[in-house]
N, C-alpha and C positions, 0 to 999 in steps of 0.2 A: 872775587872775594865774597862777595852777597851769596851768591850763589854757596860757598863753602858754608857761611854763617846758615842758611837757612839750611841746608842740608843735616849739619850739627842739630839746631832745634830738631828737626823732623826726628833726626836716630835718638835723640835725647827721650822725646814722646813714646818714641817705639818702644826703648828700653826699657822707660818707666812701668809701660803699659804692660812689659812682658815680665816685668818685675811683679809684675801684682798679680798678676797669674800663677806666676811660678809659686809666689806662695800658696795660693789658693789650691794648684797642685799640692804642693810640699804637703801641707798640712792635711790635707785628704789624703794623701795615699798614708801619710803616717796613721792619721786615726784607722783606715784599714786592715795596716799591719798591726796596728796594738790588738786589734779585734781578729785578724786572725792569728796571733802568738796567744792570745787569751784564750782563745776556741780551742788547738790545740792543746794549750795547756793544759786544760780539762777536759780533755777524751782520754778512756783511760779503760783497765778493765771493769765492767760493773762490778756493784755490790756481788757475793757469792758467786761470781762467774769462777768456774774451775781452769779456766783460761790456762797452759801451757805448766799444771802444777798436777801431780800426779795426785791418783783416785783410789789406789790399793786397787786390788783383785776386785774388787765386787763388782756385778753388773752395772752397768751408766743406769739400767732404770731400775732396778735396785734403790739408788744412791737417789734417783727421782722420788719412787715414791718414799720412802724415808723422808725426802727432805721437806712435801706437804704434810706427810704426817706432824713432823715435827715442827712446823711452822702453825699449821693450824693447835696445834693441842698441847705443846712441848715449850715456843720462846718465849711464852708469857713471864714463866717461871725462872728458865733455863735456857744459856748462850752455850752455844755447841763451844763456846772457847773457856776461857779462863775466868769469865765473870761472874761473880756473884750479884743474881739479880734477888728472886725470894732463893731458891734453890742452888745447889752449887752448880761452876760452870762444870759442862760434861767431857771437856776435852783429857782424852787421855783415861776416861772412864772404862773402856771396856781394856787396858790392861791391870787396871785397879781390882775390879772386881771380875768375877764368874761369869759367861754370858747366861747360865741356868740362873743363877742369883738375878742378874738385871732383869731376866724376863718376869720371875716372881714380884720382884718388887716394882716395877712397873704394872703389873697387872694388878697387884693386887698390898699395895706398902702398909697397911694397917695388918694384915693378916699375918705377913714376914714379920711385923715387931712384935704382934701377940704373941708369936713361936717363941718367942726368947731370941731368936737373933742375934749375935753376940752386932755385926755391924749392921744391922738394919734402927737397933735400938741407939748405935754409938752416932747415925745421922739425925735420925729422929732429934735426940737431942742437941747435937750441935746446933739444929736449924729451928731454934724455938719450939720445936711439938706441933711445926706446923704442917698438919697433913697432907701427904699429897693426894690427890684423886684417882682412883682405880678406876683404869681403861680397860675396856672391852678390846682389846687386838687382841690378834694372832700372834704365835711364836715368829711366822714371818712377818709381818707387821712389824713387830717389835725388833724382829734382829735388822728390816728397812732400817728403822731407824740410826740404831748404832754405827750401820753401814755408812749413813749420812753424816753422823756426827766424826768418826776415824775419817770422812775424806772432807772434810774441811779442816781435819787438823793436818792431813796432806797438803791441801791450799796453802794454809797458814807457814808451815815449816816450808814450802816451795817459792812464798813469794819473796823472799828477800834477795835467790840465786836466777832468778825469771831476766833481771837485767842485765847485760853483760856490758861493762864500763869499760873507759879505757884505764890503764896505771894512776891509781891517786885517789880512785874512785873509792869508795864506800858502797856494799850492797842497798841497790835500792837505791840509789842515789837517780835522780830525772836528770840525765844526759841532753835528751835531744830537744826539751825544753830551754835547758840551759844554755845549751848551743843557739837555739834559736833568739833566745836573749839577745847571746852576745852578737850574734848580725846583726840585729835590729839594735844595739848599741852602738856599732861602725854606722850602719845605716843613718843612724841621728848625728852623728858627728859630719857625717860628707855631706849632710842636710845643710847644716847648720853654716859650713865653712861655706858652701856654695851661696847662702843668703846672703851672706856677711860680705863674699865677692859681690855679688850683688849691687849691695848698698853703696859698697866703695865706688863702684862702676860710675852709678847712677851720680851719687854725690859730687865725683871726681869732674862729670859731664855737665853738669849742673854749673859746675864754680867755672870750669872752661866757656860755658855761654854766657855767661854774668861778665868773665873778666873782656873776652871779646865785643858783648853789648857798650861797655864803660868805655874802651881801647874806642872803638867807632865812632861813640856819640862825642867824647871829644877831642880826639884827632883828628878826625875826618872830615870835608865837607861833605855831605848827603844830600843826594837828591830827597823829597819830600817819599819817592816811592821806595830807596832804600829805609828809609826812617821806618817807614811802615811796615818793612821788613824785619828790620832789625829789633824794632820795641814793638812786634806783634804777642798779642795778649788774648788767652782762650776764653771766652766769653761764654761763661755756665747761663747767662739769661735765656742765650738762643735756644739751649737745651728744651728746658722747659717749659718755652712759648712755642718751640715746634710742635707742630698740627699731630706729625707721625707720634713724638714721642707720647702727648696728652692721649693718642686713640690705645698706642699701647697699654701706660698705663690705665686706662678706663677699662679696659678691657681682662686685663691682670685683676685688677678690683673683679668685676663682673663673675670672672671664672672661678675666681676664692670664696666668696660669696655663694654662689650657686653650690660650688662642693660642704662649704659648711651647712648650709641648708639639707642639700640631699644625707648628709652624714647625720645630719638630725632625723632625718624623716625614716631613713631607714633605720638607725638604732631605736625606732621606740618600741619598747617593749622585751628588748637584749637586755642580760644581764650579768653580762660576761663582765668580769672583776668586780662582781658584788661579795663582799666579805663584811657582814653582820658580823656582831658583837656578841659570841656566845653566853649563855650565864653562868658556866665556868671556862677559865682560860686552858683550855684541854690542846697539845700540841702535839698535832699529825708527826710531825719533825724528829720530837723524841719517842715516842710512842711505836707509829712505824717509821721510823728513819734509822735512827742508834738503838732502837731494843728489838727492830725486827716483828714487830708482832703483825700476824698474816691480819690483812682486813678480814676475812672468812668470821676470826675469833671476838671481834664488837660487832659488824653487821652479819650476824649468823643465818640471814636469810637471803643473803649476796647469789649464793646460787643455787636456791630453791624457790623463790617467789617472784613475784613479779614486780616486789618494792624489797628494797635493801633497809632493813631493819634498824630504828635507831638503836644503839646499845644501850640497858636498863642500868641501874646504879648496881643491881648483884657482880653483872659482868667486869665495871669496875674492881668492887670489893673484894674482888679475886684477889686482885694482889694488893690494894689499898688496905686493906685489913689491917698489911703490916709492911707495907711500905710508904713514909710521907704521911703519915696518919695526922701530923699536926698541923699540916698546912694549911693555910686560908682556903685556899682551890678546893682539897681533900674533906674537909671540915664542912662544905656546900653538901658533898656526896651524903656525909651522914646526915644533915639538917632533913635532907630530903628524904632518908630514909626513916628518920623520926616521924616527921609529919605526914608518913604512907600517902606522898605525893611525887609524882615523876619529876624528871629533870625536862623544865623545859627549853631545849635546845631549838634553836631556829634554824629553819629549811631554809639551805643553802639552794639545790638544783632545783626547779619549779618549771614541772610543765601543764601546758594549758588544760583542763579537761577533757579538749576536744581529742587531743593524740594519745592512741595508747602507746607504750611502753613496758615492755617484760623483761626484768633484771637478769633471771635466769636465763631464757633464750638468747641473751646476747653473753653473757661470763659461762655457763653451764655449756651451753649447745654450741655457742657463736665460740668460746676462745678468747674473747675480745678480754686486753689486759685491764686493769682500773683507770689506769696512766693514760688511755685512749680516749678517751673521753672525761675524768677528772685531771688528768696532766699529771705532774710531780708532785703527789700528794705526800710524799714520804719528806718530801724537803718543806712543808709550810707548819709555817710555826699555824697562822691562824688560815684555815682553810677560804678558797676563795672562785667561784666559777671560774674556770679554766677556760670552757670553750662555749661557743655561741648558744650551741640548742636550739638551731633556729632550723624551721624545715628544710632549707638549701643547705645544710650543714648535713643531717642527716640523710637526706639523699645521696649525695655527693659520696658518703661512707659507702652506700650500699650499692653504689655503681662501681667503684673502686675495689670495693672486700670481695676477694674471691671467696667460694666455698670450700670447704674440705669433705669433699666426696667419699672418700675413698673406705671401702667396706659399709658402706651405709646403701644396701640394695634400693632404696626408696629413689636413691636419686638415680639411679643408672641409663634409667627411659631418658629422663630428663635430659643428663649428660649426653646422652644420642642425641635426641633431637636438637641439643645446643651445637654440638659440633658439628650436625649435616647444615646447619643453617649459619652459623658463628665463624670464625678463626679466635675471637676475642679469649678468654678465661668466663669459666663459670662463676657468674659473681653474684650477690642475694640480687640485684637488680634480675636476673636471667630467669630467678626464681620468685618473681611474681615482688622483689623487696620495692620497688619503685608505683605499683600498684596506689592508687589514695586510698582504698580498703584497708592495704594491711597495717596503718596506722590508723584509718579512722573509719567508723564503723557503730 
């Protein structure tokens, strides 16, 4: 009988013990499914990806280069869709008008309403009198463009038929999201029902040892070593006067300690998630996030210099002239152009004097996106260091970035002597990037 009783306590502890586990599971693995139904959730096609939606006839880079022209020189004004930003949206423009008409009036829209014009003068007006700027393209150039703007209105009209649902469905509607829900909705429920067993288990094992301890103590004579058995009690004192458990924790302390220390000593002088307080509230987010405009067209020296240009207040006034003009924010731009003073804007990326650095050579020559080294600039409302900037950051790029060789006769030697001696990829390290010269000098 002792022997049963003590057997009960022992599974009673087990259970208990694997009762607190099993939550400690449960609950982890649930937070990693929420994180990955959430991660899927949000994979998707990029912004302008032409992903699985037809392009028209025109050439893919055709449809390329159109789409920097018009991003650098074109979205400010103008969404290739339906929106009226200053200018109208352009979607469905070249069955509107002439492609000889578009190329005049893009080349040159003050000239075409001098003419008389019967619709160069009927836009003119519709849009305020507000002039557009005569571009220097080419007829090809210009017809890039069109090309780009007809295959985004391809995109546009193809993404609603891209998903194929089952019965019940709506185009467009997120299927495999949705599905994925609803498992992880059974999922919480078989969670849930198994804890709930659980508890009962435990509880039910619980009130069985209580009602048998009561039955024993007084029915029973007991020996003093049954008693001892029977009203045995876990003593948390022992815990924490054991020798083992005190050196563990001492030691646990020690190691946290020394990490927050070392975490300090090496972040000094990171500045990664520093987001200053601009002197107006200007958002990356809207700006380029929902109106698309190419970084190229504020930092205009993004890839010709060796510093990325701050944008002047004219470059603003492009389109503040006449859009938002009464705003608090808007209303800084003119103060500052009254008082023939800059906008003083605070330097976010800051590097030492001692490293050089050339904007060009890395966006121009390198390829390198913005995103690569500023992060998701399109999505911050208030810009903010994205990544370290710390020499083992930059190194680390230039071991990993391969080169792109290919038609560039300079590297060709190169390329030989990396592949008689290499298996690896041609990477700027291979090419002297890992050097302490070619940063500092």
């Amino acid at each position: 009988m002792m022997a049963m009783i003590s057997c009960i306590l022992k599974t009673t502890h087990k259970i208990f013990l694997a009762f607190l586990l099993t939550l400690a599971v449960t609950f982890g693995a649930q937070a990693q499914g929420e994180s990955e139904q959430a991660e899927i959730a949000t994979k998707g096609v990029e912004p302008g990806s032409t992903e699985g939606a037809e392009t028209g006839s025109a050439d893919p880079a055709v449809i390329d280069a159109g789409a920097a022209l018009f991003k650098n020189n074109c979205a400010v004004c103008h969404s290739a869709g339906s929106d009226v930003i200053v200018g109208p949206g352009l979607k469905g423009v070249t069955g509107r008008r002439s492609e000889s008409w578009l190329v005049s009036w893009i080349k040159n829209s003050q000239a075409l309403i001098q003419s008389g014009d019967a619709d160069a003068v009927a836009v003119y007006n519709e849009y305020n009198k507000q002039a557009m700027p005569s571009f220097a393209f080419s007829d090809d150039e210009i017809k890039s463009i069109l090309a780009y703007i007809d295959a985004q209105a391809n995109v546009a009209a193809a993404v609603p038929t891209t998903v194929a649902g089952p019965e019940g469905t709506t185009p467009g509607e997120n299927i495999g999201t949705d599905a994925i829900g609803a498992v992880g909705g059974y999922l919480d429920i078989i969670l849930v029902v198994l804890i709930v067993v659980l508890i009962v288990l435990v509880v039910t094992l619980l009130l069985i040892s209580s009602l048998l301890k009561n039955y024993l103590n007084k029915n029973r004579e007991l020996t003093e070593d049954d008693k001892e058995v029977v009203n045995q009690r876990f003593d948390f004192s022992k815990v924490y006067k054991s020798k083992a458990v005190r050196t563990l924790v001492m030691l646990i302390f020690v190691v946290v300690l020394l990490d927050l220390a070392l975490g300090k000593v090496m972040g000094i002088g990171i500045q990664e998630g520093y987001a200053p307080k601009q002197p107006i509230a200007f958002s990356h987010k809207l700006h380029a996030g929902e109106h698309q405009i190419d970084c190229n067209y504020c930092h205009t020296t993004v890839y010709e210099s060796k510093s990325a240009s701050i944008p002047s207040a004219n470059i603003c006034m492009n389109c503040h002239s006449q859009i938002k003009k009464e705003s608090p924010e808007i209303q800084k731009i003119y103060t500052a152009i009254e008082r023939n003073k800059p906008i003083e804007w605070v330097r976010i990326h800051n590097l030492p004097d001692l490293a050089y650095f050339n904007h060009s050579q890395h966006t121009q020559v390198g390829g390198v996106e913005c995103q690569t080294c500023h992060g998701p600039i399109e999505e911050m409302d208030v810009v903010y260091q994205y990544s370290s900037l710390t020499m083992g950051w930059c190194i680390d790029c230039h071991r990993e970035t391969p080169l792109n060789t290919e038609g560039n006769e300079y590297y060709d030697n190169l390329v030989k002597l990396h592949e008689a001696s290499s298996k690896g990829a041609f990477t700027v390290a291979s090419n002297g990037g890992t050097e302490c010269s070619k940063c500092h000098y």
